[in-house]
VMD Tcl script that builds the backbone (N, CA, C; Angstrom):
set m [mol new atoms 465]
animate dup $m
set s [atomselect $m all]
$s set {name element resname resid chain x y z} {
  {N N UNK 1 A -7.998 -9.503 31.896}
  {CA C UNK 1 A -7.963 -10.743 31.150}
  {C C UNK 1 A -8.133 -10.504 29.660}
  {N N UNK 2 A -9.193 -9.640 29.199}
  {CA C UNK 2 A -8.958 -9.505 27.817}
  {C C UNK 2 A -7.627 -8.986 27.023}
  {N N UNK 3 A -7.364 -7.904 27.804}
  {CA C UNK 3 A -5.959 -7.780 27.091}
  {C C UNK 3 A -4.542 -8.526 26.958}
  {N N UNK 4 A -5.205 -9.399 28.147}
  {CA C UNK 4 A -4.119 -10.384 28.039}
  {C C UNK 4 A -4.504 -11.589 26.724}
  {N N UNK 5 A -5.388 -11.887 26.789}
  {CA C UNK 5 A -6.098 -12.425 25.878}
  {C C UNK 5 A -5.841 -12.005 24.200}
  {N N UNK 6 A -6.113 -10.738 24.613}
  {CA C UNK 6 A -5.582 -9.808 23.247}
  {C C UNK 6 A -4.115 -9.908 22.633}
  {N N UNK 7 A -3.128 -10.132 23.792}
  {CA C UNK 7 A -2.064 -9.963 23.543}
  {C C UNK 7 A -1.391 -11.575 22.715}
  {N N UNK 8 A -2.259 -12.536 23.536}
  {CA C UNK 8 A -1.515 -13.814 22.897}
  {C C UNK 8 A -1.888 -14.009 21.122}
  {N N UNK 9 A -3.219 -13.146 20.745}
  {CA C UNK 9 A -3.854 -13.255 20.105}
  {C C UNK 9 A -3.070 -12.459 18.858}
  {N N UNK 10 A -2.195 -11.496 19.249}
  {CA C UNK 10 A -1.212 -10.840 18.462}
  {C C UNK 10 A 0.190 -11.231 18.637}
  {N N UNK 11 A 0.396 -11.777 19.526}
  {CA C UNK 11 A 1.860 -12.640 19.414}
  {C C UNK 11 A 1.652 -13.754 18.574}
  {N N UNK 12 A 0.638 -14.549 18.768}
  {CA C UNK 12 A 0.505 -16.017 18.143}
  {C C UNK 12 A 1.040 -15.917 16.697}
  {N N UNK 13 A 0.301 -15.360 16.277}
  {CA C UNK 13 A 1.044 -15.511 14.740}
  {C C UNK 13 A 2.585 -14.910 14.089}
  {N N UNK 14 A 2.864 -13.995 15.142}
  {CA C UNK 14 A 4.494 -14.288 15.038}
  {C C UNK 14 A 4.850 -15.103 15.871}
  {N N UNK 15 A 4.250 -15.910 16.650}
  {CA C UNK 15 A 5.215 -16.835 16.901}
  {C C UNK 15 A 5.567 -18.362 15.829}
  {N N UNK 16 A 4.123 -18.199 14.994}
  {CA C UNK 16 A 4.030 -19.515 14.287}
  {C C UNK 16 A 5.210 -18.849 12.789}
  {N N UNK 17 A 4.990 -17.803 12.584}
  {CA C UNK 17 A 5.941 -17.570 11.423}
  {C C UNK 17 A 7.215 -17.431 11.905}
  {N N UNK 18 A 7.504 -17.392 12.829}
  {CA C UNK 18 A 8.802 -17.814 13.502}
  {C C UNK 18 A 8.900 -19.161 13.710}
  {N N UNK 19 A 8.642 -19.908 14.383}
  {CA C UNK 19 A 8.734 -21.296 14.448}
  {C C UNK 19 A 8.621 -22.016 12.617}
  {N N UNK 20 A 7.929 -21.251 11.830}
  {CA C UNK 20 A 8.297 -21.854 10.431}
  {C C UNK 20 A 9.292 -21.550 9.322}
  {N N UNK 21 A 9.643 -20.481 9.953}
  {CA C UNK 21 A 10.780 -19.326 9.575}
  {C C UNK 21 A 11.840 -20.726 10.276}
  {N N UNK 22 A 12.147 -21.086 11.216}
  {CA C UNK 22 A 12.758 -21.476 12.212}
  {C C UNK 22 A 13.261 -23.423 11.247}
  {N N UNK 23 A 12.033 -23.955 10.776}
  {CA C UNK 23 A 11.844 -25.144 10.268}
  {C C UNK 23 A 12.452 -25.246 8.573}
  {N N UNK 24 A 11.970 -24.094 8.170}
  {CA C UNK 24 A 12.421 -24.022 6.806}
  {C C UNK 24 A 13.918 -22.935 6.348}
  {N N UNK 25 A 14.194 -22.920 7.469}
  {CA C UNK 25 A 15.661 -22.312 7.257}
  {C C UNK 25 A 15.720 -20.859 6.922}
  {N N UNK 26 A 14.421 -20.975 7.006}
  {CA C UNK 26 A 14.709 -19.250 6.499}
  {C C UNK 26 A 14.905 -18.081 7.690}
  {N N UNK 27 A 16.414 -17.659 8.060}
  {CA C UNK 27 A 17.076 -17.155 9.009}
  {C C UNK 27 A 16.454 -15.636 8.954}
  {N N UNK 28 A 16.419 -14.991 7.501}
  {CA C UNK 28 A 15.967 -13.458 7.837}
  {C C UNK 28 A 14.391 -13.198 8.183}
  {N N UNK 29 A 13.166 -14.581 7.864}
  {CA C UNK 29 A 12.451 -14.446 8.384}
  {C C UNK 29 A 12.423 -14.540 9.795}
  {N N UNK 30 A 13.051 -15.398 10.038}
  {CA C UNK 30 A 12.928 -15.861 11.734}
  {C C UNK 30 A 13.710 -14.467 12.479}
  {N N UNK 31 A 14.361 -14.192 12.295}
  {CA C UNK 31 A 15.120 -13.025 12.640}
  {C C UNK 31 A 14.418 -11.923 12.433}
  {N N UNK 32 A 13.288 -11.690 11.738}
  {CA C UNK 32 A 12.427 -10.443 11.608}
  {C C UNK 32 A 11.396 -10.471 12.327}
  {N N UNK 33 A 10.672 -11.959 12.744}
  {CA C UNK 33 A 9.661 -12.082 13.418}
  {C C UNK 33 A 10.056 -12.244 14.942}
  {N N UNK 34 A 11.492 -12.950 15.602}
  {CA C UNK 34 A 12.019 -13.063 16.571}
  {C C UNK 34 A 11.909 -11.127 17.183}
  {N N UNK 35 A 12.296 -10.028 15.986}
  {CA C UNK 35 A 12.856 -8.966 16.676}
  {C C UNK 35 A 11.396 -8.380 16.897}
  {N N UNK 36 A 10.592 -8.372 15.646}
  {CA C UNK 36 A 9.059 -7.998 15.964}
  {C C UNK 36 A 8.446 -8.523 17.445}
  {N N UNK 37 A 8.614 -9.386 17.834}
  {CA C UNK 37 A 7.716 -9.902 18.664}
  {C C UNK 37 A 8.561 -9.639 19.586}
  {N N UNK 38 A 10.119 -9.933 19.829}
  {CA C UNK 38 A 10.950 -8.821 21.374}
  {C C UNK 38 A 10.253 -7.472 21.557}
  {N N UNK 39 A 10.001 -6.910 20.129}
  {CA C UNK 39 A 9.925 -5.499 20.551}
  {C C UNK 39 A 8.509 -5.247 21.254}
  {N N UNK 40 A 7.352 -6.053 20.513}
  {CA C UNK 40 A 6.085 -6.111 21.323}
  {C C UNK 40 A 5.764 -6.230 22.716}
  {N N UNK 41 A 6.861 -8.091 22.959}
  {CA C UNK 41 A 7.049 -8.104 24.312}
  {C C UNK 41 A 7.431 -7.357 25.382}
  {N N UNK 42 A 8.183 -6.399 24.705}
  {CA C UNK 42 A 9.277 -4.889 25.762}
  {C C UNK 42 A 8.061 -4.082 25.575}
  {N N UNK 43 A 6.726 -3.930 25.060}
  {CA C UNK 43 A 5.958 -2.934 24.690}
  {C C UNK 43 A 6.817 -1.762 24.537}
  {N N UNK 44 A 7.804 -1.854 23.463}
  {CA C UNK 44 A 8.245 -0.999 22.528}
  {C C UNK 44 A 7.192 -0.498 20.980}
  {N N UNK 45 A 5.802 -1.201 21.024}
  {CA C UNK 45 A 5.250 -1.207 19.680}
  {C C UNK 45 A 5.054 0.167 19.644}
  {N N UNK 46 A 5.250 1.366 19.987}
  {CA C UNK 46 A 5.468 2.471 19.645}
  {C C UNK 46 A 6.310 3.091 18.874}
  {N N UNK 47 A 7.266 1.856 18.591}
  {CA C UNK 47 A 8.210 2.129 17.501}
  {C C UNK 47 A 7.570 1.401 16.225}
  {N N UNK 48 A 6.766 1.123 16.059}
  {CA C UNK 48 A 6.198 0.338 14.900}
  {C C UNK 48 A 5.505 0.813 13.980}
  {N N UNK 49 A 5.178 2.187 14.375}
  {CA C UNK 49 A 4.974 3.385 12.595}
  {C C UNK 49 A 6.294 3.368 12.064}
  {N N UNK 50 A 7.210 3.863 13.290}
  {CA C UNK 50 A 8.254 4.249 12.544}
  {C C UNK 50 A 9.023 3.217 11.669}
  {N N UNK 51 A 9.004 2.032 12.191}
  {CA C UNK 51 A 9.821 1.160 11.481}
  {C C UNK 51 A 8.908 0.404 10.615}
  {N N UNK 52 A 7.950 0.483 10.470}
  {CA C UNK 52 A 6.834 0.403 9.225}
  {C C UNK 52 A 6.560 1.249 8.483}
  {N N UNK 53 A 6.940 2.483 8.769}
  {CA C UNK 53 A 7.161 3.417 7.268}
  {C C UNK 53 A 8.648 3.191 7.096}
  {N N UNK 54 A 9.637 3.234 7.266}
  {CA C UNK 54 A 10.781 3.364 7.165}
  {C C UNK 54 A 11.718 2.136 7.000}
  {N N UNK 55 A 11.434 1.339 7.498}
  {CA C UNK 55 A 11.822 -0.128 7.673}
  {C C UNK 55 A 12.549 -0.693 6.438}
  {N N UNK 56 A 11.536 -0.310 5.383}
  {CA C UNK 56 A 11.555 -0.790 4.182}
  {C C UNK 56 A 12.963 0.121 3.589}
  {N N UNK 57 A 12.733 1.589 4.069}
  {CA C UNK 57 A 13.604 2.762 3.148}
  {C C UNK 57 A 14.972 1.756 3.686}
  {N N UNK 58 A 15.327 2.191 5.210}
  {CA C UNK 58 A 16.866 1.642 5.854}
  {C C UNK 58 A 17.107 0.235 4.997}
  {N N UNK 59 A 16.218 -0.630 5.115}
  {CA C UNK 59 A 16.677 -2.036 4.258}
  {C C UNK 59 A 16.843 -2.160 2.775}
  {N N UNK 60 A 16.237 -1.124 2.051}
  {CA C UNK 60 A 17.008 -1.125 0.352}
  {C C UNK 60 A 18.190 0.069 0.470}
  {N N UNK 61 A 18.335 0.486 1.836}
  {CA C UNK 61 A 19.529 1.226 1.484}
  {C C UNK 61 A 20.769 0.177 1.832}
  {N N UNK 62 A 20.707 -0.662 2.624}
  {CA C UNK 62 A 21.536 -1.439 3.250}
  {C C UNK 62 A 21.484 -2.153 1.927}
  {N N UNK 63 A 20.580 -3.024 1.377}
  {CA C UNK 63 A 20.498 -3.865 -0.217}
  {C C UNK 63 A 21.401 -3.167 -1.175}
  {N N UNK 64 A 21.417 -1.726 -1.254}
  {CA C UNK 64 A 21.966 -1.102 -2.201}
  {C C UNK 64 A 23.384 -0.964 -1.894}
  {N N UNK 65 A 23.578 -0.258 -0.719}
  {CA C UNK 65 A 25.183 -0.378 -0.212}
  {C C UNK 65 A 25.941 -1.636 -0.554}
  {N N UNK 66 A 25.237 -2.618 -0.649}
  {CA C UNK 66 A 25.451 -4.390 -0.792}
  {C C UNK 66 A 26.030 -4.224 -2.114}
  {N N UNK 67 A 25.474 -4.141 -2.804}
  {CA C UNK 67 A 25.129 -4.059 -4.668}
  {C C UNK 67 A 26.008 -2.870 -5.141}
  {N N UNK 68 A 26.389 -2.076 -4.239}
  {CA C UNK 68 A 27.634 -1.145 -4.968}
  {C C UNK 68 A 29.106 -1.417 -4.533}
  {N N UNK 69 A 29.296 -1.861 -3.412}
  {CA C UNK 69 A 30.920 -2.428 -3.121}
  {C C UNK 69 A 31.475 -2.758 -4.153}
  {N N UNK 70 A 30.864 -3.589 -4.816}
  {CA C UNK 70 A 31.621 -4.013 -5.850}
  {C C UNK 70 A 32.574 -2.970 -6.621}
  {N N UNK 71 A 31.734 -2.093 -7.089}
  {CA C UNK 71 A 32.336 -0.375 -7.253}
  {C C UNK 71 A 33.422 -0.001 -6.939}
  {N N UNK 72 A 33.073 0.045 -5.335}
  {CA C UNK 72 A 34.363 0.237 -4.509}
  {C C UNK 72 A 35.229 -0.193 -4.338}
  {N N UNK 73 A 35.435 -1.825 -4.749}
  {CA C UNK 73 A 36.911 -2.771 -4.890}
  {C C UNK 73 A 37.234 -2.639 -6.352}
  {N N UNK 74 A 36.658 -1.980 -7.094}
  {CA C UNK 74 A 37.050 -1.669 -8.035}
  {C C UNK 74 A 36.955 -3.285 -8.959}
  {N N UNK 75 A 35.833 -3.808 -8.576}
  {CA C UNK 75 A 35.474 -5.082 -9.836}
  {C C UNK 75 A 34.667 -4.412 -10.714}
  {N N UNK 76 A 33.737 -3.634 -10.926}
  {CA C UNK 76 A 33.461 -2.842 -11.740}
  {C C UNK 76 A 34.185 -1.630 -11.911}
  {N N UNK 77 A 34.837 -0.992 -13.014}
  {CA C UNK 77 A 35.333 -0.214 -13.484}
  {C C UNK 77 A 34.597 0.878 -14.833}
  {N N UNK 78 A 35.086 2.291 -14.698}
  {CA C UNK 78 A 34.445 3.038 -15.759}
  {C C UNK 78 A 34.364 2.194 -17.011}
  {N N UNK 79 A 36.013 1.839 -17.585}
  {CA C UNK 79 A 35.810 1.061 -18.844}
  {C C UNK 79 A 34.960 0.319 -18.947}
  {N N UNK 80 A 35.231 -1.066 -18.281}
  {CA C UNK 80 A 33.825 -2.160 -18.599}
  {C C UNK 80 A 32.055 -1.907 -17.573}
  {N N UNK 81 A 32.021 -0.476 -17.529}
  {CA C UNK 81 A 31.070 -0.093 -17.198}
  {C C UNK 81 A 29.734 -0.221 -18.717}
  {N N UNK 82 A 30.563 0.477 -19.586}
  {CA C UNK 82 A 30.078 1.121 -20.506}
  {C C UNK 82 A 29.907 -0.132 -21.616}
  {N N UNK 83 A 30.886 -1.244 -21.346}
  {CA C UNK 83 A 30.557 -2.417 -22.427}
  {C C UNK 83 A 29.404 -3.036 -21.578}
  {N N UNK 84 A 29.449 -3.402 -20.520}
  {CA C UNK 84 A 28.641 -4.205 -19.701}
  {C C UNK 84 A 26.806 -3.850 -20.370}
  {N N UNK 85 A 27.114 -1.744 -20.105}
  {CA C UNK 85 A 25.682 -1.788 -20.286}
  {C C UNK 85 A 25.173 -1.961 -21.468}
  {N N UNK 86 A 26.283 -1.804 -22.368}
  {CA C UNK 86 A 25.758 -1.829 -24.209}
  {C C UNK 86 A 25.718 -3.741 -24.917}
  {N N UNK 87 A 26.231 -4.551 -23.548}
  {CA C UNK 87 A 25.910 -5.728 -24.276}
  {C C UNK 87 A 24.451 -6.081 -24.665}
  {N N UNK 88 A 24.426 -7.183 -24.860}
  {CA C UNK 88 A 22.966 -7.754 -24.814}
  {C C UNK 88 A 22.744 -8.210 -23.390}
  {N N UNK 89 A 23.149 -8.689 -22.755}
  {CA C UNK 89 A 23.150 -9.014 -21.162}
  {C C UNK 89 A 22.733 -7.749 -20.456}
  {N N UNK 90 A 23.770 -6.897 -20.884}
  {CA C UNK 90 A 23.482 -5.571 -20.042}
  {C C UNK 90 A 22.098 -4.805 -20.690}
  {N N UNK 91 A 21.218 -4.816 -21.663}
  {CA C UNK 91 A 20.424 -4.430 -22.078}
  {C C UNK 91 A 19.323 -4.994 -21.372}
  {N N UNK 92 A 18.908 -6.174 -21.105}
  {CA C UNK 92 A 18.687 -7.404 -20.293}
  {C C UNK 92 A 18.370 -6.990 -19.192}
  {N N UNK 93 A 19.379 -6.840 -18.353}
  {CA C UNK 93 A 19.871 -6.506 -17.139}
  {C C UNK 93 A 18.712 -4.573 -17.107}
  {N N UNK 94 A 19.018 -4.268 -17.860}
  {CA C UNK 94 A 18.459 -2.308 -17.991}
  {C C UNK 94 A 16.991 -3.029 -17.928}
  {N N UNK 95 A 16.514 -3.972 -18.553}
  {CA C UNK 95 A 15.196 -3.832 -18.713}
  {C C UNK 95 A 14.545 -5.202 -17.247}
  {N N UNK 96 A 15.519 -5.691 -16.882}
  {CA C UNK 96 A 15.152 -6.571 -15.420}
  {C C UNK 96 A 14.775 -5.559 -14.555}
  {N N UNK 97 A 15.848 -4.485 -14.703}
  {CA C UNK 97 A 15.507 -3.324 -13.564}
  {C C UNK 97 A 14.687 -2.717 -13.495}
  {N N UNK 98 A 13.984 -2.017 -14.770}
  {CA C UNK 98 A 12.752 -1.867 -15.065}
  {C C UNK 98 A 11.299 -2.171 -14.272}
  {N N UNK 99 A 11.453 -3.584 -14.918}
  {CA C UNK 99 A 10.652 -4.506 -14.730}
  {C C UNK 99 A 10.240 -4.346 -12.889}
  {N N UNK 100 A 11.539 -4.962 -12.334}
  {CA C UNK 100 A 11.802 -5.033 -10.652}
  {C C UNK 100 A 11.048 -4.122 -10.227}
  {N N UNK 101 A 11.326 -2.882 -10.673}
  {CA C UNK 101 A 11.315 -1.355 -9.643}
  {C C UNK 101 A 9.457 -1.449 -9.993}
  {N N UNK 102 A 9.047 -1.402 -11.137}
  {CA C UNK 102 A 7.728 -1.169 -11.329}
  {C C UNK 102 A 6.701 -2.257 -10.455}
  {N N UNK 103 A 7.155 -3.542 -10.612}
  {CA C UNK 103 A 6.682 -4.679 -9.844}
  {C C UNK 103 A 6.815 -4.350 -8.568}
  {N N UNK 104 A 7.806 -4.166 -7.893}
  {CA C UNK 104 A 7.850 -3.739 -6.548}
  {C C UNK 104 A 7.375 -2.580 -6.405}
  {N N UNK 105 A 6.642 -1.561 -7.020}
  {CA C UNK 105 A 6.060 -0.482 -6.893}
  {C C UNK 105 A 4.561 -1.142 -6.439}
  {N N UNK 106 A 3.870 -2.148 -7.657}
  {CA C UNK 106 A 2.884 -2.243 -7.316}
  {C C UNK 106 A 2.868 -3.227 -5.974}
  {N N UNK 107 A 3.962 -3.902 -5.752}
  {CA C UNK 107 A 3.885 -5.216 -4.434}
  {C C UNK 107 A 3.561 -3.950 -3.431}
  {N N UNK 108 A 4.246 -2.981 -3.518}
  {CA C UNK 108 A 4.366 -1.834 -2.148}
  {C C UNK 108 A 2.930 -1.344 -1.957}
  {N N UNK 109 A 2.321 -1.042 -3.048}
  {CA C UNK 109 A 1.013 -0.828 -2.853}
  {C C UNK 109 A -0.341 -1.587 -2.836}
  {N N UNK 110 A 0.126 -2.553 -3.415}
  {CA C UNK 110 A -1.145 -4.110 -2.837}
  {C C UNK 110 A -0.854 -4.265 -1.393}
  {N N UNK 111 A 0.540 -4.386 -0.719}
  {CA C UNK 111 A 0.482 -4.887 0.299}
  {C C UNK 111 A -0.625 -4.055 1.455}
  {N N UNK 112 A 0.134 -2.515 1.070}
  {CA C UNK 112 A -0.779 -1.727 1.779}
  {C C UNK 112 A -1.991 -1.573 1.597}
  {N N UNK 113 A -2.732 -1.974 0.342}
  {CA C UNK 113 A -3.894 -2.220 0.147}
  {C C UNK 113 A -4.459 -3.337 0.847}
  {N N UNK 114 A -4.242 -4.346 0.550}
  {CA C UNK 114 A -4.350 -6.148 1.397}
  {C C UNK 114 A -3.436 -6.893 1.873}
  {N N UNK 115 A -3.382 -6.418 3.326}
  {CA C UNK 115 A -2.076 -6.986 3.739}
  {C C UNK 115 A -2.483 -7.938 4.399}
  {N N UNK 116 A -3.705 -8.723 3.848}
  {CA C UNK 116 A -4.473 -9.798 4.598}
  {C C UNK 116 A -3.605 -11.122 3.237}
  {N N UNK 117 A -2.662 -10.628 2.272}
  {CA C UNK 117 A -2.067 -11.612 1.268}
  {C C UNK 117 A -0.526 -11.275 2.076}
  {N N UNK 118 A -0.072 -10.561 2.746}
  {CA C UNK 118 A 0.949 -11.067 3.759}
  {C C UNK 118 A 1.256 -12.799 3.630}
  {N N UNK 119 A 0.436 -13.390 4.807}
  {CA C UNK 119 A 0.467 -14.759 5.390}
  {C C UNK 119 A 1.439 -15.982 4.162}
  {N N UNK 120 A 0.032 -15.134 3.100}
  {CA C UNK 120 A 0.276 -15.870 1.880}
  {C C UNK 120 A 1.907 -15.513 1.202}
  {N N UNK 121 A 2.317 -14.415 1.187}
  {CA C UNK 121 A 3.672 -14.346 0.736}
  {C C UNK 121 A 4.564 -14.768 1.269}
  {N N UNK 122 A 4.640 -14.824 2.901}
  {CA C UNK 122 A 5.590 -15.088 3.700}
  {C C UNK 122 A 5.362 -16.341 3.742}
  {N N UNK 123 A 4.897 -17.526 2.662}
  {CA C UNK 123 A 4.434 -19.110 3.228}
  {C C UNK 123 A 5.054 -19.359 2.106}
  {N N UNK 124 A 5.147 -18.847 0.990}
  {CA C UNK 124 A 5.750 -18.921 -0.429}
  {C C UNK 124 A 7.047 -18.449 -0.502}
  {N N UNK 125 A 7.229 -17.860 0.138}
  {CA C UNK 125 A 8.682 -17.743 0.416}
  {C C UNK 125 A 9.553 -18.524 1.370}
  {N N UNK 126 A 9.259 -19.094 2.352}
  {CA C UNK 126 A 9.279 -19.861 3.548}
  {C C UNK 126 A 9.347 -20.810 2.604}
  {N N UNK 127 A 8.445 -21.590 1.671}
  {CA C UNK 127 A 8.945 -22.888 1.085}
  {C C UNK 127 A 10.065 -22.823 -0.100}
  {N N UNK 128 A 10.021 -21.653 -0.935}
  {CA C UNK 128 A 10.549 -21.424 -1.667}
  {C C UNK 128 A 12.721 -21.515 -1.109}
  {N N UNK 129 A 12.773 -21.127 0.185}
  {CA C UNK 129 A 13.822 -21.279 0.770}
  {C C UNK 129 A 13.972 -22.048 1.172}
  {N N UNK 130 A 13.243 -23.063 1.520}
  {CA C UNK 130 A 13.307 -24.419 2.384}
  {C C UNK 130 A 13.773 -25.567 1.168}
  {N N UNK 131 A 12.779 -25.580 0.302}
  {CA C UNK 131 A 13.033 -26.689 -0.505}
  {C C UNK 131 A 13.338 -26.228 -2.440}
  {N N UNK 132 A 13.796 -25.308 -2.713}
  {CA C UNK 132 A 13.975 -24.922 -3.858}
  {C C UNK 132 A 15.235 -23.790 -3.791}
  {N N UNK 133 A 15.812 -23.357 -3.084}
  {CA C UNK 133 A 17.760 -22.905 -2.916}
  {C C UNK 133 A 16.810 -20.828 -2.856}
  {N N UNK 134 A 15.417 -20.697 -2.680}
  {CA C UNK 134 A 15.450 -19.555 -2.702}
  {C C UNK 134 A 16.022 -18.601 -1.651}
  {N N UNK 135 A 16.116 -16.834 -2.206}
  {CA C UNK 135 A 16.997 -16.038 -1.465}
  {C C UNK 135 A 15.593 -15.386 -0.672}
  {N N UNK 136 A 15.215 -15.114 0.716}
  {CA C UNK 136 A 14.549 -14.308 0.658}
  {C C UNK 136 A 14.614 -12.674 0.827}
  {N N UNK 137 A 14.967 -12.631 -0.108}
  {CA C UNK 137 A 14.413 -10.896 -0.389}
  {C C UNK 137 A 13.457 -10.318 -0.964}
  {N N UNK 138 A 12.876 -11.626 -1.305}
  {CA C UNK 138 A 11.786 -10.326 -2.615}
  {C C UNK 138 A 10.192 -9.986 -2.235}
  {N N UNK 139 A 9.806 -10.558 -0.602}
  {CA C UNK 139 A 8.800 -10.585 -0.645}
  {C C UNK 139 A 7.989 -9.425 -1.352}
  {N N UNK 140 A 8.346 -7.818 -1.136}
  {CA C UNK 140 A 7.722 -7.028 -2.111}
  {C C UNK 140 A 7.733 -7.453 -3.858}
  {N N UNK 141 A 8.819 -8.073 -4.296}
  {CA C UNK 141 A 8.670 -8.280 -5.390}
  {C C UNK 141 A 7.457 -9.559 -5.394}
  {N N UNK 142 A 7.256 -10.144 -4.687}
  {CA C UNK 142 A 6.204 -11.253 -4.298}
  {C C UNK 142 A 5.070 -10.654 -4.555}
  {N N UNK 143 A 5.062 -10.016 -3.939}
  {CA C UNK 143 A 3.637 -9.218 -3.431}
  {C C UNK 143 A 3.149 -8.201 -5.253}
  {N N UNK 144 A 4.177 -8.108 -5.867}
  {CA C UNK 144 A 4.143 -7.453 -7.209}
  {C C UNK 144 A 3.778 -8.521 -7.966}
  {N N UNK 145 A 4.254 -9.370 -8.066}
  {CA C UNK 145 A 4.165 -10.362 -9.063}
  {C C UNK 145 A 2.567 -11.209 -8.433}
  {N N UNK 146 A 2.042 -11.104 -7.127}
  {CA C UNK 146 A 1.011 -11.153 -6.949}
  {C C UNK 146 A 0.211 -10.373 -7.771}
  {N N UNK 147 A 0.088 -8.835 -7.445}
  {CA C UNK 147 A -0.792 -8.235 -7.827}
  {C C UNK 147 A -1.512 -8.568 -9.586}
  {N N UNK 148 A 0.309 -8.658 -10.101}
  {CA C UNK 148 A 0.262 -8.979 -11.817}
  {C C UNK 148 A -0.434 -10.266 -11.949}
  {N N UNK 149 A -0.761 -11.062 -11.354}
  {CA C UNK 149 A -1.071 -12.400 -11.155}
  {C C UNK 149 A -2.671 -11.952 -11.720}
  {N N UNK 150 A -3.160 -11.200 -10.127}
  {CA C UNK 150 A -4.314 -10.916 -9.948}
  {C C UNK 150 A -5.142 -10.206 -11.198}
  {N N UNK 151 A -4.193 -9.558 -11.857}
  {CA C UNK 151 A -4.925 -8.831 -12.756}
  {C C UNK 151 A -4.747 -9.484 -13.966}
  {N N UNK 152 A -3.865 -10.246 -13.998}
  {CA C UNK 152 A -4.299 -11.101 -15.360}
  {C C UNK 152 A -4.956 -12.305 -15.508}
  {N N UNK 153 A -5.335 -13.198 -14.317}
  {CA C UNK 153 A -6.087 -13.963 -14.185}
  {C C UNK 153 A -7.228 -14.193 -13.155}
  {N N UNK 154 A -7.672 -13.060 -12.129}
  {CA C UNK 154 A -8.650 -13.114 -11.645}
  {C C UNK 154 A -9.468 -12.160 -11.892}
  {N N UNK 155 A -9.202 -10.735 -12.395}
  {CA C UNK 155 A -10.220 -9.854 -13.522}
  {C C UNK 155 A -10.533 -9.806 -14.163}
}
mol reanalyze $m
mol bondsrecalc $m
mol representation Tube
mol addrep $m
């Protein structure tokens, strides 16, 4: 009985971020918590180092493959490679990236520090898609722009 006990006790909350994933439209949450919790149910969670260290690598490679096609149909080209990056937009753009990669450096490492602010990112994003046109991808960038939060107004 306890482990059964145990078990609803670790499903429950993917099931509620699924069911809100589910309410607020947000398809890649519901679809992440739907596959998490199949895989628990199959007591597959032996795959869950692996796809918790790695998880993250396969999905900015898939993000990135996304973000270079363009390349490959040839909408970006060498020529307007080189104006793009020397505009002011593209300067812009050099220093967004910046910005991104370092922020999501620290989201990567708060999370793993307090991943008890999880709940909290995935509820801000969940509304942020529901009622304001957001994309969800950024929860690490979430979790960055948390941390920056934290250190400039709660230290």
């Amino acid at each position: 009985m306890i482990s059964g006990g145990m078990k609803v006790q670790s499903t429950l909350p993917l099931l509620i971020i699924f069911v809100a994933a589910v309410i607020s439209r947000n398809n890649l949450v519901g679809a992440a918590a739907a596959i998490v919790f199949f895989l628990d149910l199959m007591r597959l969670n032996r795959f869950f180092p692996l796809i918790q260290s790695r998880g993250l690598e396969g999905g900015l490679l898939l993000l990135t493959i996304a973000l270079l096609i363009p390349f490959a149909k040839g909408e970006v080209t060498l020529q307007n490679l080189s104006s793009a990056l020397l505009s002011p937009v593209g300067v812009l753009a050099i220093v967004g990236g910046l910005l991104g990669a370092y922020l999501n450096s620290q989201g990567l490492e708060f999370v793993a520090a307090e991943p008890s602010i999880i709940p909290g990112i995935l509820i801000g994003v969940m509304i942020s898609v529901a009622f304001f046109g957001g994309v969800s991808v950024g929860p690490i960038m979430a979790a960055g722009i948390t941390a920056l939060l934290i250190r400039l107004l709660v230290r």
